[in-house]
C-alpha positions as CSV (number, residue, x, y, z in Angstrom):
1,X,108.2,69.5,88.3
2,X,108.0,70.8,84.7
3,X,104.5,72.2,83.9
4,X,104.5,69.6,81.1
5,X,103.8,67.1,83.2
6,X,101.2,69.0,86.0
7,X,98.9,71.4,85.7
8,X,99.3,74.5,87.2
9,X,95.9,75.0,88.1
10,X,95.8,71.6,90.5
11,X,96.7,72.2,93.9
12,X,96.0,70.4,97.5
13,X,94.1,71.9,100.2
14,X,96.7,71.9,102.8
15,X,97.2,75.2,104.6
16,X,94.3,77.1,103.3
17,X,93.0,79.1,105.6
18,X,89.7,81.4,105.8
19,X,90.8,84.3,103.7
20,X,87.7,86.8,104.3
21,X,89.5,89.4,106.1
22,X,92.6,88.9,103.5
23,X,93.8,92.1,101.7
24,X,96.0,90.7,98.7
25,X,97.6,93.2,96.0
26,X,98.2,91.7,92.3
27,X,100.4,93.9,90.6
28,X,100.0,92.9,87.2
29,X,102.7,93.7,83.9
30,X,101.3,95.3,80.9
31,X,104.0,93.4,78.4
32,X,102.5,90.4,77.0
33,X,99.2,91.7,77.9
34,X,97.2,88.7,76.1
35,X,98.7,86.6,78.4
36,X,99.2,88.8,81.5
37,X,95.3,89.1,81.3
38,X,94.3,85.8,81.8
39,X,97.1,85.2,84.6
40,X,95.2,87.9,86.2
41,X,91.5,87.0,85.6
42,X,93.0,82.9,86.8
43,X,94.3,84.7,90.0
44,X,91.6,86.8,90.7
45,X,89.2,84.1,90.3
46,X,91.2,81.3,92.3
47,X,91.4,84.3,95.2
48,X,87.7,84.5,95.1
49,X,86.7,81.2,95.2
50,X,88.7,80.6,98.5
51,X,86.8,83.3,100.2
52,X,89.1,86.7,99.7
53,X,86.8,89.3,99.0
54,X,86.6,91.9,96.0
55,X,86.5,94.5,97.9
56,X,89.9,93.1,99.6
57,X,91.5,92.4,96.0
58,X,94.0,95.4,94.7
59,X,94.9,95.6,91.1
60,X,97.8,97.5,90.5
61,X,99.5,97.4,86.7
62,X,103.0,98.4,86.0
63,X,104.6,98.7,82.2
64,X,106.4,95.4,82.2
65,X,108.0,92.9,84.5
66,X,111.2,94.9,85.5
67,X,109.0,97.0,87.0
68,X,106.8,94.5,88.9
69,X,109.7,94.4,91.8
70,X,109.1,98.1,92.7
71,X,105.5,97.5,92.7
72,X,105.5,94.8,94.9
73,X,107.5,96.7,97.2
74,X,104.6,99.7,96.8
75,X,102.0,97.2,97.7
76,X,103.9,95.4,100.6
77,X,104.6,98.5,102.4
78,X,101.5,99.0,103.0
79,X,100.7,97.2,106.6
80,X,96.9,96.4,105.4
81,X,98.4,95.0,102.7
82,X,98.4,90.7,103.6
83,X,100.4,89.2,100.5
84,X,101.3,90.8,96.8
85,X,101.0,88.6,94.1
86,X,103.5,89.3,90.7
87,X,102.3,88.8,87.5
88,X,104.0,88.7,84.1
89,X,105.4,87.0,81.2
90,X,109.0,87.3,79.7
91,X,109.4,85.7,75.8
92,X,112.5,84.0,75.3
93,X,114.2,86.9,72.2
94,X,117.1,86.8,70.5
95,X,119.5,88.3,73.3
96,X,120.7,88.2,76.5
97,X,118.0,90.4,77.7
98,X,115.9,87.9,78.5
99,X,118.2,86.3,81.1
100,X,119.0,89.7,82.6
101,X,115.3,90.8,83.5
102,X,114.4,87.2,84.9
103,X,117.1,87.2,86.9
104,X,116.6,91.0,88.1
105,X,112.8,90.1,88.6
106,X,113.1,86.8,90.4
107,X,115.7,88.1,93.1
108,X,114.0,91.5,93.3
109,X,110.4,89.9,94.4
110,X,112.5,87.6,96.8
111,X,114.4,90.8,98.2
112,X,110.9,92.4,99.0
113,X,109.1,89.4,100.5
114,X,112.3,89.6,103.0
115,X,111.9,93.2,103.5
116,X,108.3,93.2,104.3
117,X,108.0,89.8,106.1
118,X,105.2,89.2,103.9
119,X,104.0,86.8,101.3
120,X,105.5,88.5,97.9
121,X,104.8,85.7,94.9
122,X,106.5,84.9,92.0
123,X,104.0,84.4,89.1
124,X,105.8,85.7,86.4
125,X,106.5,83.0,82.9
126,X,109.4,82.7,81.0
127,X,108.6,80.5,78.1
128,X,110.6,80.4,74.9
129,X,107.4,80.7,72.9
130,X,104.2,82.9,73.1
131,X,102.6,79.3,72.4
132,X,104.1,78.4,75.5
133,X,103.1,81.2,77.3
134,X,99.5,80.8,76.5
135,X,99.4,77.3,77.3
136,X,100.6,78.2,80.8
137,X,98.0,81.2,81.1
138,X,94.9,79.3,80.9
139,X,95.7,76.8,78.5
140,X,96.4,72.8,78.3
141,X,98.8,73.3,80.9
142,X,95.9,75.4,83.5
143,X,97.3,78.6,84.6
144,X,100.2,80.2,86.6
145,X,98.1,82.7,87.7
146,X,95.8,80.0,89.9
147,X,98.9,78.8,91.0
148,X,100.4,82.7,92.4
149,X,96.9,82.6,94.0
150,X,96.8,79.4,95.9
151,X,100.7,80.0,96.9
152,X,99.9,83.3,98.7
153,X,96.9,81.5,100.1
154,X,98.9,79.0,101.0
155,X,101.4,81.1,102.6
156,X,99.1,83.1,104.6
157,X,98.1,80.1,106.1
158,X,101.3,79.2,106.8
């Protein structure tokens, strides 16, 4: 369903779990930084607010989203590590270099969820606008970053 017409921030309470002794990694891109902040602060919140401790939540930032695959794959290698949560934003530019890194990103944070056997969540934007983007990072349309949270909940629970 296209965000326009849900928010991101509303989920269901289906397969959440007690999440106390949950250790979840957010590796968090550096690129769109405005936006990538308040994805983070969204998750970080939604994570405490269904019990995962701060103690038990890892920030790790990497320069930009390319680079969130590698680490993920940091984070998930580590056994005490439960679920890694991706964060970042890719503007639609003027090239093809848009399509390239979305595509590199999405299949590389599939690839290590595989390899790990481990929750590994996409939460990475790809508006056409920064207008877009912020409306999707705590704006009208609530924020992605809730919605990376609840999914690794979710999956943990799974």
């Amino acid at each position: 369903m296209a965000s326009n017409q849900k928010n991101l921030s509303d989920h269901s309470n289906k397969n959440i779990s007690d999440m106390t002794s949950k250790r979840i990694a957010v590796v968090v891109s550096e690129w769109n930084e405005e936006v990538t902040e308040s994805l983070f602060q969204g998750a970080y919140d939604t994570l405490l607010q269904h019990g995962v401790k701060k103690e038990n939540i890892f920030r790790k930032s990497v320069p930009g989203s390319f680079e969130l695959t590698l680490g993920a794959q940091w984070m998930a290698e580590q056994s005490d590590i439960d679920a890694v949560i991706c964060l970042g934003c890719v503007i639609q530019g003027e090239t093809r270099h848009f399509d390239f890194i979305c595509e590199a990103v999405a299949n590389g944070i599939t690839n290590v969820s595989i390899k790990f056997n481990k929750p590994v969540i996409f939460g990475v934007l790809t508006p056409d606008t920064q207008k877009q983007a912020l409306d999707r990072a705590g704006g009208k349309y609530g924020n992605k970053g809730d919605e990376a949270a609840i999914t690794a909940i979710k999956m943990l629970g799974f």
